[in-house]
Each structure stands twice: as structure tokens, then as C-alpha cells.
C-alpha positions as CSV (number, residue, x, y, z in Angstrom):
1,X,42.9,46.0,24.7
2,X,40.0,47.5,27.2
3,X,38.2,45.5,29.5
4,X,34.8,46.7,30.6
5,X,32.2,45.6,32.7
6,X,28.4,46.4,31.8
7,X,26.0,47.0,34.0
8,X,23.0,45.2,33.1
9,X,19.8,44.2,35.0
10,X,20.4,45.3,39.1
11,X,23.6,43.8,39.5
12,X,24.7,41.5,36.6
13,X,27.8,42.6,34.4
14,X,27.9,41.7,31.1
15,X,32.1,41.9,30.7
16,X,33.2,43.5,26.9
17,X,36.7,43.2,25.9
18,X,37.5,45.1,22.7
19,X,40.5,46.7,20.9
20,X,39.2,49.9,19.8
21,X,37.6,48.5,16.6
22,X,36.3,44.7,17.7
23,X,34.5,43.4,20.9
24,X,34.1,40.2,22.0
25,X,31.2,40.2,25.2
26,X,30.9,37.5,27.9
27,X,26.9,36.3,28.8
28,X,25.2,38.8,27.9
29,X,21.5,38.7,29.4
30,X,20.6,42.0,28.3
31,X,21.5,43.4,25.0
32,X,20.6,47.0,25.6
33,X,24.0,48.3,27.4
34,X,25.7,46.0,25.0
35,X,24.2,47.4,22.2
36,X,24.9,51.5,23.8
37,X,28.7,50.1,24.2
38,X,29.1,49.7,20.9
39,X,27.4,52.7,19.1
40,X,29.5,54.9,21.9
41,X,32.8,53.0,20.9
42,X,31.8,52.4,17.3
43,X,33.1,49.1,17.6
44,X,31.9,45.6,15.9
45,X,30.4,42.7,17.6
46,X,33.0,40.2,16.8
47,X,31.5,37.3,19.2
48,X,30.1,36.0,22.1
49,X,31.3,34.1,25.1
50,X,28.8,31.8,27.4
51,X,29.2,30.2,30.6
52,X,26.3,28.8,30.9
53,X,22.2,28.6,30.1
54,X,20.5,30.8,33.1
55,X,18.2,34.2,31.5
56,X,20.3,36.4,32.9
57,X,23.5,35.5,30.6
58,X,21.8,34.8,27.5
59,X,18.4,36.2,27.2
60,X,20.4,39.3,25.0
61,X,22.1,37.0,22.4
62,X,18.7,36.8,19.9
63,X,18.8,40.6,20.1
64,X,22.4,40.9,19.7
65,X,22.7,38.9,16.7
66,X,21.8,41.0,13.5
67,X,24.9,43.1,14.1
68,X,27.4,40.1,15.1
69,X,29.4,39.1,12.9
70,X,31.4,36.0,14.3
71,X,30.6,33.5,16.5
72,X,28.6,32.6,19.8
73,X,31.0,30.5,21.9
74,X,29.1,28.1,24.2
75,X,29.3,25.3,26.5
76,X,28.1,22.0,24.4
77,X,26.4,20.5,27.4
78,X,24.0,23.3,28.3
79,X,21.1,24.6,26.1
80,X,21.4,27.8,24.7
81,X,19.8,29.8,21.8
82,X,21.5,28.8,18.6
83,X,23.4,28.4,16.6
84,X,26.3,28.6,18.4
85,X,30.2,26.9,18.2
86,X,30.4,24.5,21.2
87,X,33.5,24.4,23.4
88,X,34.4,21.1,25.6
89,X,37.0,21.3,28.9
90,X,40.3,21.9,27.3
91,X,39.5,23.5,23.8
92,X,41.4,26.2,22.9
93,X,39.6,29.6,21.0
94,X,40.7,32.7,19.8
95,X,39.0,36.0,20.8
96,X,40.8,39.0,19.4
97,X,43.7,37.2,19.0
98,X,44.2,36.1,22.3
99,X,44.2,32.4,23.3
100,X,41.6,31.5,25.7
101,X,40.9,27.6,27.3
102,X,37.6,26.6,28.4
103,X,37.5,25.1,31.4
104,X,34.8,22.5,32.6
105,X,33.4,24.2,36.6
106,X,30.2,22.3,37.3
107,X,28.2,22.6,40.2
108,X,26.1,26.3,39.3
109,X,24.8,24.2,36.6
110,X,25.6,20.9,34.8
111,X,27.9,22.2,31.7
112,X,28.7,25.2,32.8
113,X,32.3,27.0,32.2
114,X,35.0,29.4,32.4
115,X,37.2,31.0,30.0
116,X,40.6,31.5,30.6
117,X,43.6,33.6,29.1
118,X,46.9,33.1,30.1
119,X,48.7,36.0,28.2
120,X,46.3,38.4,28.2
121,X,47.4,42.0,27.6
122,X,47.2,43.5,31.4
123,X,47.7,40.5,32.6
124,X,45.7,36.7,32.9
125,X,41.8,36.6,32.5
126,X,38.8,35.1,34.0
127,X,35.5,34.9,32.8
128,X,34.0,32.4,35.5
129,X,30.3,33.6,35.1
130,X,28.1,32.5,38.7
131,X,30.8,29.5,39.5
132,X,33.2,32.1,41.0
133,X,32.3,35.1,43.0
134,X,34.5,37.7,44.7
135,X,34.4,36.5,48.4
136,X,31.9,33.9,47.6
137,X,30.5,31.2,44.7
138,X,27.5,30.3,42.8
139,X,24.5,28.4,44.1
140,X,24.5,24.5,43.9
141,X,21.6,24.7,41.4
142,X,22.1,21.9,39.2
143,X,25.9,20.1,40.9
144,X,26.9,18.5,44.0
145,X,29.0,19.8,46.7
146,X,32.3,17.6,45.4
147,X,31.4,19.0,41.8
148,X,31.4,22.5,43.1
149,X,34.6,22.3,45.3
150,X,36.2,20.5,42.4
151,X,35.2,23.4,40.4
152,X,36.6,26.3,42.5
153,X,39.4,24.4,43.2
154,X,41.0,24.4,39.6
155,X,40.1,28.1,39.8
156,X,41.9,28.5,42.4
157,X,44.7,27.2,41.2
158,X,45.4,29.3,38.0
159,X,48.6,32.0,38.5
160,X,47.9,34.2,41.3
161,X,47.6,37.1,39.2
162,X,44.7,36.2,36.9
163,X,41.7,38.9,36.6
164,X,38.8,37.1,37.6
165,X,35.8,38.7,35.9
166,X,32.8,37.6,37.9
167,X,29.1,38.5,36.2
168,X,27.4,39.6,39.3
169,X,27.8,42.1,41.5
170,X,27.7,40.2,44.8
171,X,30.9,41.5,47.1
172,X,29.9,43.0,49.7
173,X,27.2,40.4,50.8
174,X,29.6,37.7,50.5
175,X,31.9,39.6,52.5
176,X,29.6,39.7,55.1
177,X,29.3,36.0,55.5
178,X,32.9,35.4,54.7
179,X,33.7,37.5,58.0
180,X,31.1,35.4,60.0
181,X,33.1,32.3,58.8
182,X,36.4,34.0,59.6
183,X,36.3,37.1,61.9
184,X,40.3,36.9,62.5
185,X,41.3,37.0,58.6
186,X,42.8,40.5,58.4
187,X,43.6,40.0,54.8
188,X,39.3,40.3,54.6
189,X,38.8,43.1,56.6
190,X,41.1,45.3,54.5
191,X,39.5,43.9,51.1
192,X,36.1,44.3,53.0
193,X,37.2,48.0,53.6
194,X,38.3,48.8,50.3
195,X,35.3,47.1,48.7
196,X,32.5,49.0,50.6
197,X,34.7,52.6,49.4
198,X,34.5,51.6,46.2
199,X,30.5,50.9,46.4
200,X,30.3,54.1,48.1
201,X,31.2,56.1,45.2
202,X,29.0,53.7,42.8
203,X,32.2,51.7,41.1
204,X,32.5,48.0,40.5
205,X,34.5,46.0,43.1
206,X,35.7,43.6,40.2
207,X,38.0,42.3,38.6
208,X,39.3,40.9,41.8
209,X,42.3,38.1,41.4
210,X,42.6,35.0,42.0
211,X,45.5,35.8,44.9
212,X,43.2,37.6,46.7
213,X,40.1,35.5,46.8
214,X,43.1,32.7,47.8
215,X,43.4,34.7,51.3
216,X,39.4,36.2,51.4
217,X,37.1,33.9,50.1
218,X,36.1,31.2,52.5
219,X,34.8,28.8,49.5
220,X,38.5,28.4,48.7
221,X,40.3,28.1,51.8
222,X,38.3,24.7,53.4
223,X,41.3,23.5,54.4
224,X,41.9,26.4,56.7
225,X,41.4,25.6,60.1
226,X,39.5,28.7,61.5
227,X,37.2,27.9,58.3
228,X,36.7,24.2,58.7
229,X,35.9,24.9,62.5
230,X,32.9,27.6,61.4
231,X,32.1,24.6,59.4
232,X,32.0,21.7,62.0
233,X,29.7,24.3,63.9
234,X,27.5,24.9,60.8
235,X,27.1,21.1,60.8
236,X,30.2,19.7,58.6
237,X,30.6,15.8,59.1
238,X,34.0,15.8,59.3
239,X,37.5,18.0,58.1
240,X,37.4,16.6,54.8
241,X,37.6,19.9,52.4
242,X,34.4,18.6,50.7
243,X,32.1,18.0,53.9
244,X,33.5,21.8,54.9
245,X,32.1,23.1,51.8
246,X,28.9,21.7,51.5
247,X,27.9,23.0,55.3
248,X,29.2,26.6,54.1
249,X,27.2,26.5,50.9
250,X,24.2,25.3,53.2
251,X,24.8,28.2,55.6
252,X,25.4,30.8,52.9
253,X,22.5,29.9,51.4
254,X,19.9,30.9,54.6
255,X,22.3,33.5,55.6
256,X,21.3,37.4,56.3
């Protein structure tokens, strides 16, 4: 079983898994590397997995459809181009014969969600889409703060090990603010290092895993307290995990 990411748009991936003969792809918003991908490979379009309803992860799927043949997995309560087979927190599917659970992660937007396999072969896999990114997390477009942490926190909490397979290609910019919430984190400036030497040479900093977003990525440690005080500084109301969150989302969201 390979797992590829896409380049697509300036720095959105659209992630394929396949087997040699069948791919499955995760949101694609443009259908054009998809479609290259496949006629390289000479593989079949056996479905599609979305996260959620933005452009950029499902503008491709009308393109992609005369040569799919099985279906577009998507999340019940967000629009997207039909028809489509909805998935609910908790339902189980099988892509390529390997058992993935969708997982409810508000906050990006209202219904989005993840897709997780336990026993994949290499190892566990994440599709999160724009709730999880390496060093950082999605926009509060459409959720709350307490949605959002609530969110990342069942992320967070899935073996240690898991591939997470984020769809944009944000790393190095969220490592930037992630050391102005945490200069002394040593674990960050070694991912930070190995990160910008893998952008150097034009290669993808992900999959990262969900251990080491555990010790890098200040949206999941709000409990830590060099994070909650950059937080208290940045305006937090108080320790509480959620307060911490919401004043680093605010503060990512103006930083440069």
C-alpha cells in the first residue's frame, strides 16, 4: 500500500493511497494531478474521501467522477457535490480493505471530519484535512474555540504513532509562531530544523505524527505552562485549556 501526497493548487495536497491497481484520494480540490497520478500508475479511481465543504477539497470531485468507479465518502452535515455516501462520528468504512472511523472535529467548519485507520499497513493514518496542521490548526471559520480544542484534543489522543496526513502545506509558518509561543521547547527547534532542510530541497514536511505534534504544536499542549503563560500575555482570561486556546488562535490569526 503507497501513500502519496499531491501537490495541488500552491500548497494544498490532495493525499492518494493506492495498492498498485486501486486508489482511494482524500479532498481533492483539483482533479488535474489526480487525474496525472493515475494514468502514471495506471491505477483505478476506487473512491473519494471528504473532510469537509471548502473549494479547495472538493472543487475536483465533478471532474473526477466519469472515471470513479466507487463511492464519494462525505461528511452528512456539510454540503458537497453529489451524490455522495454520508459518514456520521463513529461509522466505520472500508477503503482498500482497510478499516477507517470517521471522526466528528468541528471548529474549521460545522461537520467537518477525519478519517482514521488504526491498522494501516506502515503504520496508523490520519486524514484530518484543515482541523489538524503540523505545528498548528485550522481557522475557526464556522466553530467555537471549545469546539475546536475539543476537536484537536481527540486527535491528539489517538496512538502516538499515527500518520497524520494534513492537506496543506503550512509547517514552516506555523513553526514560526509555535516558537514565539514557546522559544524554550527543544523538541521544536530540532523539528523546525529538520523541516526547513526538507523545504530546502522542495519535499513535503508531512506526514508528521501525532507524538510529535504532542511535543511541537502549541494548539495541543494548552495545558503546558510556558504555553498557557504566552497565552495569559496574548490576552487569555484564565488557565483553563479552552481560554489558552482561543487567545492563541486569536494571536495566530494576526501573526507575521
Amino acid at each position: 500500500m503507497q501513500l502519496v501526497a499531491l501537490s495541488a493548487f500552491t500548497d494544498n495536497y490532495v493525499w492518494m493511497l493506492h495498492d498498485g491497481v486501486r486508489a482511494v484520494v482524500v479532498d481533492p480540490g483539483e482533479a488535474a494531478p489526480v487525474e496525472q497520478a493515475l494514468e502514471a500508475a495506471s491505477l483505478v479511481l476506487a473512491g473519494i474521501l471528504v473532510t469537509h465543504h471548502h473549494g479547495d477539497h472538493v472543487a475536483g470531485i465533478a471532474e473526477l467522477r466519469p472515471r470513479l468507479l466507487g463511492p464519494v465518502w462525505a461528511p452528512r452535515r456539510e454540503s458537497i457535490p453529489g451524490p455522495c455516501t454520508p459518514v456520521d462520528d463513529g461509522d466505520r468504512i472500508d477503503v482498500l480493505g482497510i478499516d477507517f472511523e470517521v471522526i466528528d472535529v468541528p471548529g474549521h467548519t460545522a461537520g467537518h471530519v477525519a478519517y482514521h485507520a488504526a491498522q494501516a499497513p506502515g503504520g496508523g493514518l490520519l486524514f484530518c484535512g484543515d482541523t489538524l496542521f503540523s505545528g498548528g490548526c485550522g481557522r475557526l471559520f464556522e466553530g467555537t474555540p471549545a469546539q475546536m480544542h475539543a476537536s484537536l484534543s481527540r486527535l491528539a489522543a489517538l496512538p502516538g504513532s499515527t500518520r497524520v496526513c494534513c492537506a496543506h502545506e503550512y509547517t514552516l509558518a506555523n513553526l514560526r509562531f509555535a516558537r514565539a509561543v514557546e522559544p524554550g521547547n527543544a523538541s521544536l527547534m530540532g523539528y523546525e530544523a529538520s523541516c526547513t532542510a526538507l523545504r530546502d530541497q522542495a519535499q513535503s514536511t508531512l506526514p508528521s505524527s501525532i507524538d510529535v505534534e504532542r511535543r511541537i504544536n502549541p494548539f495541543l499542549r494548552c495545558r503546558e505552562p510556558a504555553v498557557v503563560s504566552s497565552a495569559r500575555l496574548q490576552g487569555a482570561e484564565n488557565d483553563d485549556p479552552v481560554s489558552v486556546f482561543a487567545a492563541l488562535r486569536e494571536w495566530k490569526n494576526r501573526f507575521r
